[in-house]
C-alpha positions, -999 to +999 in steps of 0.1 A: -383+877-183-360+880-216-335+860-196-360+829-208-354+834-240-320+817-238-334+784-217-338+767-254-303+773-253-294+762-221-314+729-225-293+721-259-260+727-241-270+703-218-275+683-243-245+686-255-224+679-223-243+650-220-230+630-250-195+625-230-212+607-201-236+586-228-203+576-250-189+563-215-216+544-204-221+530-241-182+521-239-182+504-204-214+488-214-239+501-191-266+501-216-301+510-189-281+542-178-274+550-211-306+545-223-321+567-194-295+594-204-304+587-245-341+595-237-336+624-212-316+635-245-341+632-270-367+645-244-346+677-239-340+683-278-381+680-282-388+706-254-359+733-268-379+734-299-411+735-284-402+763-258-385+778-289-412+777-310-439+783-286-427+817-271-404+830-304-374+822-279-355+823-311-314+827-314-285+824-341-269+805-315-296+780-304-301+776-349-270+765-348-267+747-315-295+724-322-285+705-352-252+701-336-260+682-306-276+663-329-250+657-353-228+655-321-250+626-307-253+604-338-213+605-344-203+597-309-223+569-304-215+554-342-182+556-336-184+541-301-207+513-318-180+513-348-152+505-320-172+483-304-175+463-330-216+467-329-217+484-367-192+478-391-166+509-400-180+510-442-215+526-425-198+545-399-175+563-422-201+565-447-222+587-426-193+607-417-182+612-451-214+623-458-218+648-428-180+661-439-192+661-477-226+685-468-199+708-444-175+710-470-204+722-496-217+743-472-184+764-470-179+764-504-214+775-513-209+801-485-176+813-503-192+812-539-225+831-535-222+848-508-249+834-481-262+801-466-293+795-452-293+758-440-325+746-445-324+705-440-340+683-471-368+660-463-341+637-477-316+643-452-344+642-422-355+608-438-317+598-431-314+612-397-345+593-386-333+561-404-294+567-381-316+569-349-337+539-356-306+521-365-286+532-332-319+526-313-319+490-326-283+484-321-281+496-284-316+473-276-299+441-297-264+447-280-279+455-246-314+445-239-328+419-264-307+398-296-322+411-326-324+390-358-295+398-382-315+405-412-332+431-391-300+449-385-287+443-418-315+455-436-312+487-411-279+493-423-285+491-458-317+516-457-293+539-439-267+535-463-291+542-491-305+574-476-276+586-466-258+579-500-288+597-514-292+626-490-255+640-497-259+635-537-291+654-531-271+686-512-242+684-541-271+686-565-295+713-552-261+732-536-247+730-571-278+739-589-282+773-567-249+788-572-251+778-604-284+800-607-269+828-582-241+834-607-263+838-634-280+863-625-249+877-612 
């Protein structure tokens, strides 16, 4: 029975081996399968929480696994989308600028005081939902149905905004706690 206690786990490597086969169908444009393989994704990444959650099935590795396969998802298919020619490179290296910025201050917070508990914003979930909505609509304008361009325009500009946002928001906050941990050093 403790052997469960690592199928949250399991699920999210899964997950995570899947974003090679999604990047390739995404590349040689076989958008249903990819779709099919997207949802099975986001399916899998709702029941590893909920298994987690439900029965305590809690680890340091699946804490650290999760937002990962996330991360992992949302890069791979930007920059496929990015090569593509689907989004253009400013909001795809935006994003991972901003990803690099928040690991960056995570190290150096880590080095500075000490510990690191990554607790996401509501900022940076805000942003994270805004990227999925705007890969969501990308994949269904490219693949299933031509969106208006303002629609995707507009998409790119909210995610731009949040995401522009969400890292100034770690610099701050990450800034403003080691700034009060040294104090009282």
């Amino acid at each position: 029975m403790s052997a469960l206690k690592y199928l949250p786990n399991i699920i999210t490597i899964a997950r995570i081996i899947s974003v090679v086969p999604v990047a390739w169908l995404l590349w040689h444009e076989s958008y249903q399968a990819a779709l099919v393989l997207l949802i099975l994704a986001g399916l899998s990444d709702g029941l590893d929480g909920y298994l987690a959650r439900r029965y305590q099935w809690f680890t340091r590795l699946g804490a650290l696994l999760d937002p990962v396969a996330d991360k992992l998802f949302i890069v791979t298919i930007m920059l496929v989308f990015g090569f593509k020619g689907f989004l253009p490179w400013w909001i795809v290296l935006l994003i991972f600028g901003r990803d690099l910025l928040i690991i960056g201050g995570a190290v150096v917070y880590r080095w500075v005081t000490g510990a690191l508990e990554m607790k996401p914003l509501l900022i940076s979930k805000v942003n994270t939902a805004l990227q999925l909505v705007l890969l969501a609509a990308t994949l269904v304008h490219v693949g299933f149905y031509t969106l208006p361009q303002t629609v995707i325009d507009n998409l790119e500009w909210l995610v731009a905004a949040s995401t522009i946002l969400s890292g100034a928001a770690y610099v701050f906050f990450w800034s403003y706690y080691a700034w009060v941990n040294q104090k009282r050093s």
